[in-house]
GUDOVEX-702682 format. One record per atom (N, C-alpha, C): residue number from 1; residue in three letters; atom name; x, y, z. Coordinates in nm, 2 decimals. Layout:
BEGIN
pos	code	site	u	v	w
NUM	ALA	CA	X	Y	Z
...
//
This chain:
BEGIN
pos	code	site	u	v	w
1	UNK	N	0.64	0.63	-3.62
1	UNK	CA	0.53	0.57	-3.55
1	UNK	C	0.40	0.60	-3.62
2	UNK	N	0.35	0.45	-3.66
2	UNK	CA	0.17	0.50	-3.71
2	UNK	C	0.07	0.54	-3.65
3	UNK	N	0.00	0.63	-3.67
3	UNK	CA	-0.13	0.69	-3.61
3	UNK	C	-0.20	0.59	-3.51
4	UNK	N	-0.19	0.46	-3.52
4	UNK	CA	-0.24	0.40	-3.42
4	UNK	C	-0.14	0.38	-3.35
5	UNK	N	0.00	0.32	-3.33
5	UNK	CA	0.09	0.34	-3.22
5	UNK	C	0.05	0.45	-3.17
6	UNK	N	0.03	0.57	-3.20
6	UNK	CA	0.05	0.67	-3.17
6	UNK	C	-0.03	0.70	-3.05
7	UNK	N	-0.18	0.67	-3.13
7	UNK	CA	-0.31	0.71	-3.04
7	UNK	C	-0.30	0.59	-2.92
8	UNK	N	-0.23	0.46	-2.96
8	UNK	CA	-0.23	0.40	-2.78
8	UNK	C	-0.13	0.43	-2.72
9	UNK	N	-0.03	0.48	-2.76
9	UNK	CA	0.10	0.55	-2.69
9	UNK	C	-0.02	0.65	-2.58
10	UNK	N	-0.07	0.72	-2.66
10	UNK	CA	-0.19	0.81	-2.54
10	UNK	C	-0.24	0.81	-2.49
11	UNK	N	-0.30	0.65	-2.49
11	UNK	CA	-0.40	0.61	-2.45
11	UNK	C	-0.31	0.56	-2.31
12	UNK	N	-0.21	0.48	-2.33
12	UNK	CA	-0.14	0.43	-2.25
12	UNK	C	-0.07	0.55	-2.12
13	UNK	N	-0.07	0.65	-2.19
13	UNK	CA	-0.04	0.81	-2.07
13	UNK	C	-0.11	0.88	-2.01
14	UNK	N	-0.22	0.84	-2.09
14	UNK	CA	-0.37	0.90	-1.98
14	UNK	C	-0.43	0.80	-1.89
15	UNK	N	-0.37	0.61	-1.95
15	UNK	CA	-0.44	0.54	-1.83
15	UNK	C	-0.33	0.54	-1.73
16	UNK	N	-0.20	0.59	-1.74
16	UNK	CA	-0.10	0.55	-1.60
16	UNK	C	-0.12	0.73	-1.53
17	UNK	N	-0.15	0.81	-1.64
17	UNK	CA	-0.19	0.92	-1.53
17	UNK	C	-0.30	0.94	-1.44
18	UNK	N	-0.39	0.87	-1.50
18	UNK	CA	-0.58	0.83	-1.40
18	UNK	C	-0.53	0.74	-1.31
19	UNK	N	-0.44	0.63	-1.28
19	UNK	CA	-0.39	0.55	-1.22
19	UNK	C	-0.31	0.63	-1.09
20	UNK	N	-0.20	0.68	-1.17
20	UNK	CA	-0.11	0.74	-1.08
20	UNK	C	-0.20	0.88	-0.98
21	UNK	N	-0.31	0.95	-1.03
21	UNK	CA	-0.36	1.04	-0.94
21	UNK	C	-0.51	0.97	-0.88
22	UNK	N	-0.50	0.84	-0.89
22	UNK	CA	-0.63	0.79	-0.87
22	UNK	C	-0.53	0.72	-0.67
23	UNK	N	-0.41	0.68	-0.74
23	UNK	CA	-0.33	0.61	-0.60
23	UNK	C	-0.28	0.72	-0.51
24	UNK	N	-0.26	0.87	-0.57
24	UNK	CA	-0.17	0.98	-0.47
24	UNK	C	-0.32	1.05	-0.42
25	UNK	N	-0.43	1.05	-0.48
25	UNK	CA	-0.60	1.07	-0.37
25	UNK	C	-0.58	0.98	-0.29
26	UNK	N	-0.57	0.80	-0.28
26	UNK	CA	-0.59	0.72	-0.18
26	UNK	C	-0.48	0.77	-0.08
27	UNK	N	-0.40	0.81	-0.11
27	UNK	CA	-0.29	0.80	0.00
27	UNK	C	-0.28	0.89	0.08
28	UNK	N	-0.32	0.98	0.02
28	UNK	CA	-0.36	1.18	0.07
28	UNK	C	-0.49	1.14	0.20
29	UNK	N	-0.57	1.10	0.13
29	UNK	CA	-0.70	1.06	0.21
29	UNK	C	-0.67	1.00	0.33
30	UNK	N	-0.61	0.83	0.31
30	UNK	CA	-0.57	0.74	0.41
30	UNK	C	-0.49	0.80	0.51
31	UNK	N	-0.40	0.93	0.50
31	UNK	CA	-0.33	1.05	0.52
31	UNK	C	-0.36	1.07	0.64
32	UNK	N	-0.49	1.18	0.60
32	UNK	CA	-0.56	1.27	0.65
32	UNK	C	-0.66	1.21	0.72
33	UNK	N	-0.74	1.04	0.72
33	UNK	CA	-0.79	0.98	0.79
33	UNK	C	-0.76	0.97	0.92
34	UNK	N	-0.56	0.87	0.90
34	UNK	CA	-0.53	0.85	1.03
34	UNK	C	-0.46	0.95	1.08
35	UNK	N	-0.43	1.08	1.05
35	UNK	CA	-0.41	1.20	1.13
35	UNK	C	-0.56	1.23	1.22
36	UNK	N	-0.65	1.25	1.18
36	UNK	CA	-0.76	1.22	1.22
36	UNK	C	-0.77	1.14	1.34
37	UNK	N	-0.78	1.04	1.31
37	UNK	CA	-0.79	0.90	1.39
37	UNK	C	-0.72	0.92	1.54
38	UNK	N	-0.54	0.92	1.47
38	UNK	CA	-0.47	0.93	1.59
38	UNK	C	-0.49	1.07	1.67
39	UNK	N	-0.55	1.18	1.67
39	UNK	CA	-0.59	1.28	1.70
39	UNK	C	-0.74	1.31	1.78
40	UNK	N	-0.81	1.24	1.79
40	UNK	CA	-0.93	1.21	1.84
40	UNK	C	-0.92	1.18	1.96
41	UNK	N	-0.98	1.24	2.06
41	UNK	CA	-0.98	1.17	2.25
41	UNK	C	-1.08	1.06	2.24
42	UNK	N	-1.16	1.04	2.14
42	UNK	CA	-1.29	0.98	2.17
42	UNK	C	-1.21	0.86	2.09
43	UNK	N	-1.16	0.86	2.05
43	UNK	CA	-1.07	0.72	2.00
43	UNK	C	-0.96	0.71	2.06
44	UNK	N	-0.88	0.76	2.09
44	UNK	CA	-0.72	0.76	2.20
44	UNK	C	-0.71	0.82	2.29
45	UNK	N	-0.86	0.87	2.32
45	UNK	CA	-0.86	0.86	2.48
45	UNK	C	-0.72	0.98	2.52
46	UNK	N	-0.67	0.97	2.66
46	UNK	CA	-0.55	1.12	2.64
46	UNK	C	-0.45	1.08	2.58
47	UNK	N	-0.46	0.98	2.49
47	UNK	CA	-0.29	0.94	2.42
47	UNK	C	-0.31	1.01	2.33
48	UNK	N	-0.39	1.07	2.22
48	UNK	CA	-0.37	1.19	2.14
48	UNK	C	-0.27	1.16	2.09
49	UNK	N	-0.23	1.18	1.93
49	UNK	CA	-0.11	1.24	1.92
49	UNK	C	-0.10	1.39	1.87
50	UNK	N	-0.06	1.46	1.92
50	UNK	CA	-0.01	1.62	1.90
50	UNK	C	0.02	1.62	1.71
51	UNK	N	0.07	1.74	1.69
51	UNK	CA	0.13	1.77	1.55
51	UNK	C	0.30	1.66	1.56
52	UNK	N	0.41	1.68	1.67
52	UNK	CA	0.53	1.64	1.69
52	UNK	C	0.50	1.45	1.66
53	UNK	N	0.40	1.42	1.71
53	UNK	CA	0.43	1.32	1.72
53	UNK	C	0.34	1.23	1.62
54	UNK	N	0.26	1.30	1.55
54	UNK	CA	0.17	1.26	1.38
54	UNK	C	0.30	1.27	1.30
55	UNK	N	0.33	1.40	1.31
55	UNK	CA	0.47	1.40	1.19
55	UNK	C	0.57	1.28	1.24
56	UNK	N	0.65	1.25	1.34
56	UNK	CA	0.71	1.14	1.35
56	UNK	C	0.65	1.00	1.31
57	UNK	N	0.48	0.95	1.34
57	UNK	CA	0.42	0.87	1.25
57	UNK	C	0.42	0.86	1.11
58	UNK	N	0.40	0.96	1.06
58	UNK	CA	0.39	0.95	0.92
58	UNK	C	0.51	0.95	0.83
59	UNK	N	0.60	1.01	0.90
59	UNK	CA	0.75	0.99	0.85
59	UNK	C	0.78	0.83	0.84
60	UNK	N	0.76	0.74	0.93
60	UNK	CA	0.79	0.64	0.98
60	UNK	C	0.69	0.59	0.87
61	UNK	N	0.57	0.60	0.87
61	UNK	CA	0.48	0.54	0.74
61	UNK	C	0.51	0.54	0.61
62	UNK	N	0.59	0.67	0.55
62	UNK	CA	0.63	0.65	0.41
62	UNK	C	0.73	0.58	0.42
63	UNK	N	0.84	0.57	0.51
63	UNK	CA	0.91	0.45	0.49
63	UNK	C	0.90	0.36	0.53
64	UNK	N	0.79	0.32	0.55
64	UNK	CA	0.73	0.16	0.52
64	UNK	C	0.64	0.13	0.42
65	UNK	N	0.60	0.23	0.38
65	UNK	CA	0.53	0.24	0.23
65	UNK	C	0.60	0.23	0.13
66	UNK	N	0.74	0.30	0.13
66	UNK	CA	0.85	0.31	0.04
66	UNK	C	0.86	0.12	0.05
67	UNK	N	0.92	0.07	0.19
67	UNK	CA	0.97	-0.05	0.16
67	UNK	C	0.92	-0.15	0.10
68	UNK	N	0.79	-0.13	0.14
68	UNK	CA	0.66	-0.25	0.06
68	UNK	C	0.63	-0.21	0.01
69	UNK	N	0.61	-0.10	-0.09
69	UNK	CA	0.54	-0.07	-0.20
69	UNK	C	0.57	-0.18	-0.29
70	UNK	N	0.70	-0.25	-0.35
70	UNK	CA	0.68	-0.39	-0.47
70	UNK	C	0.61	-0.48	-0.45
71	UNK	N	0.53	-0.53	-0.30
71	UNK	CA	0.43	-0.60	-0.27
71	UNK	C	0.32	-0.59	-0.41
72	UNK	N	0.32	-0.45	-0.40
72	UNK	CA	0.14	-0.45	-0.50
72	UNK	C	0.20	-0.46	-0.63
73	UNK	N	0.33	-0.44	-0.66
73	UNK	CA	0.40	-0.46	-0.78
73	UNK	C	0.36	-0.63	-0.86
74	UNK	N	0.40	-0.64	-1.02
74	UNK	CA	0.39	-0.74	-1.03
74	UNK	C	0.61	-0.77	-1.07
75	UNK	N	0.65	-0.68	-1.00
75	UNK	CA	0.78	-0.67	-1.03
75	UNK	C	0.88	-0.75	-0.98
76	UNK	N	1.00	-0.76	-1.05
76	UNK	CA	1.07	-0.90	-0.97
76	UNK	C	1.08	-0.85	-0.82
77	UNK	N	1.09	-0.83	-0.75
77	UNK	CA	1.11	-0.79	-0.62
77	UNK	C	0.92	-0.81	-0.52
78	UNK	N	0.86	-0.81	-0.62
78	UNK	CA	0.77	-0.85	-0.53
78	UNK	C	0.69	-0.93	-0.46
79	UNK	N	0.76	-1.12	-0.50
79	UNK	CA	0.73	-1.17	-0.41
79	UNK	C	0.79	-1.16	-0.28
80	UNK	N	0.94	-1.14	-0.28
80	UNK	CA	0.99	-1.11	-0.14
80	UNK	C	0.94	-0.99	-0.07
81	UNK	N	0.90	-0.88	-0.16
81	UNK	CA	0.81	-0.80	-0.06
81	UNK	C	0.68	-0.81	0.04
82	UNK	N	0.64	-0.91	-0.04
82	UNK	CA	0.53	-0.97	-0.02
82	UNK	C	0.55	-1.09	0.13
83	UNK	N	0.62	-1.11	0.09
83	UNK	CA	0.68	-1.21	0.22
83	UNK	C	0.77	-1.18	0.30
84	UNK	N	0.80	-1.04	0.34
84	UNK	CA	0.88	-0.98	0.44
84	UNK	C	0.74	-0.90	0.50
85	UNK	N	0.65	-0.84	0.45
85	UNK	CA	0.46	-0.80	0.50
85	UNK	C	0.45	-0.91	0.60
86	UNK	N	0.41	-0.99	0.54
86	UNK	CA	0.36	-1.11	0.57
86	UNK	C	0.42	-1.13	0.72
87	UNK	N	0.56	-1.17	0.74
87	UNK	CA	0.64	-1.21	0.83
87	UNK	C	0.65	-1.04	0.94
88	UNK	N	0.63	-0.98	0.91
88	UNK	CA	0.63	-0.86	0.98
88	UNK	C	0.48	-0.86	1.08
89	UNK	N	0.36	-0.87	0.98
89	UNK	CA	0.24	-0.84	1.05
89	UNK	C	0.20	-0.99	1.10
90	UNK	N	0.27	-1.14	1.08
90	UNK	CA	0.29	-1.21	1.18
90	UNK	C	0.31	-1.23	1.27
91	UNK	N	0.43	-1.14	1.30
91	UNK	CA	0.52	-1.11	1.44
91	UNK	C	0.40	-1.01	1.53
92	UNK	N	0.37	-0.92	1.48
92	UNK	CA	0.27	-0.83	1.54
92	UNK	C	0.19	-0.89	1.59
93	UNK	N	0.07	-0.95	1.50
93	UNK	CA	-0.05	-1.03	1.53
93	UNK	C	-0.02	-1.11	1.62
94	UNK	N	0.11	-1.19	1.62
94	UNK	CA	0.13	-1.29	1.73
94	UNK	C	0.03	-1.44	1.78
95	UNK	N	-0.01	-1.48	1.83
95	UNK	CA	-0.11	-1.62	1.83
95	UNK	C	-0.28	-1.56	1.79
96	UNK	N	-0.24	-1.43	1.76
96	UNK	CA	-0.42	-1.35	1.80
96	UNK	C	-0.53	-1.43	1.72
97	UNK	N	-0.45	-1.50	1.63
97	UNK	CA	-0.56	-1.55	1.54
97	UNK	C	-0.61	-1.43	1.42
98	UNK	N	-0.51	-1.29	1.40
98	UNK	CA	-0.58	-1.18	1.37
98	UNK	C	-0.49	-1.19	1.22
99	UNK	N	-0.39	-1.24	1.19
99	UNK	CA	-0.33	-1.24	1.08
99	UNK	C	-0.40	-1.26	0.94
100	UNK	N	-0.41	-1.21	0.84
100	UNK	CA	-0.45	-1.29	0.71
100	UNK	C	-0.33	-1.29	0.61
101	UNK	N	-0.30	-1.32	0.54
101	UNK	CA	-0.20	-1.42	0.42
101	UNK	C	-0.25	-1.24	0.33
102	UNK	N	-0.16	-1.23	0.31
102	UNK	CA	-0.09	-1.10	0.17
102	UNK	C	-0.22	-1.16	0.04
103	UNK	N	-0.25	-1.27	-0.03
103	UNK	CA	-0.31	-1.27	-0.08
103	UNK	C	-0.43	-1.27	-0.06
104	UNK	N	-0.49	-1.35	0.07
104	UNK	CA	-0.66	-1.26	0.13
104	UNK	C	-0.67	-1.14	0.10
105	UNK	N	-0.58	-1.04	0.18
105	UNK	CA	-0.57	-0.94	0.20
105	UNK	C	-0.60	-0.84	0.09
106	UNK	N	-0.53	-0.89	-0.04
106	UNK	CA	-0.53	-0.84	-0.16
106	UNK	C	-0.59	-0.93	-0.26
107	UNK	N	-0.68	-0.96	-0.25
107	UNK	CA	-0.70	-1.07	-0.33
107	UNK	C	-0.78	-1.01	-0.47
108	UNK	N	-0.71	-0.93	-0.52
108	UNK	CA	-0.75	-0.85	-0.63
108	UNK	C	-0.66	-0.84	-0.67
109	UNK	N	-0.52	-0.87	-0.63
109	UNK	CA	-0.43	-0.85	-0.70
109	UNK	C	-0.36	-0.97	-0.76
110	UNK	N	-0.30	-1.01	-0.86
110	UNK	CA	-0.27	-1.12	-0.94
110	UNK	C	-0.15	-1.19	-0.84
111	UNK	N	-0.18	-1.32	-0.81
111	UNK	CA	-0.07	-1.40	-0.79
111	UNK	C	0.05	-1.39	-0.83
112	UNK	N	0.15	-1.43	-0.77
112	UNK	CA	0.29	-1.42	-0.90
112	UNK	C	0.30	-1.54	-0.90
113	UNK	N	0.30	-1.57	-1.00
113	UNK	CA	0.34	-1.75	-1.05
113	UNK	C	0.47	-1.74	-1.13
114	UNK	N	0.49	-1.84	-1.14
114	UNK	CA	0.66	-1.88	-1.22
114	UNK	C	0.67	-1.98	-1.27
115	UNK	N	0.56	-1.96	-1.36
115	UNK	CA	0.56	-2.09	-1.46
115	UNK	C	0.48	-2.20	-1.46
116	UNK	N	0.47	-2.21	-1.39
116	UNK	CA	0.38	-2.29	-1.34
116	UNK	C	0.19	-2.27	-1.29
117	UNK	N	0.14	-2.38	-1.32
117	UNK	CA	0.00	-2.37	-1.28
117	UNK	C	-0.07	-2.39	-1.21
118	UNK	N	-0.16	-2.37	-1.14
118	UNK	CA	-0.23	-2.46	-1.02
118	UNK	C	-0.30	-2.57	-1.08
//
């Protein structure tokens, strides 16, 4: 490998390591937010949730984090991820009018196209 493969080889392991600890701060945070959040009387009132029943939330969060994580992917799996979100927070929202489309939502993140153009 030539000194220049070499130096973007590095370059390419310092930008997926700023990436990769720039996503496990957001998640830690978002974490520690809604433990917060659900833990507050002045926001849930006496439904609180205790330590027993944060940990049972958050358990249940990473695996739904796990399932949809290929949503933010640009990976073959992630337009169907993308569109099992979608159909999930549908069903929730219900007529409310409160739903937005996976790409509102993210609209930072690149379309998946297939060949085609708009």
């Amino acid at each position: 490998m030539g000194k220049k493969n070499n130096y973007l080889a590095r370059q390419e392991v310092k930008k997926r390591t700023l990436q990769d600890a720039t996503r496990q701060t957001f998640v830690q945070y978002m974490t520690d937010t809604l433990i917060f959040t659900l833990n507050d009387p002045e926001v849930m009132g006496k439904d609180v949730f205790g330590h027993a029943r944060l940990k049972k939330v958050l358990d249940a969060w990473g695996r739904y984090y796990d399932k949809f994580f290929d949503a933010l992917t640009l990976g073959p799996e992630a337009d169907y991820a993308r569109a099992k979100m979608d159909e999930a927070l549908k069903r929730i929202c219900g007529d409310s009018g409160d739903f937005i489309p996976f790409e509102q939502r993210y609209d930072w993140l690149p379309e998946i196209r297939y060949g085609h153009k708009k």
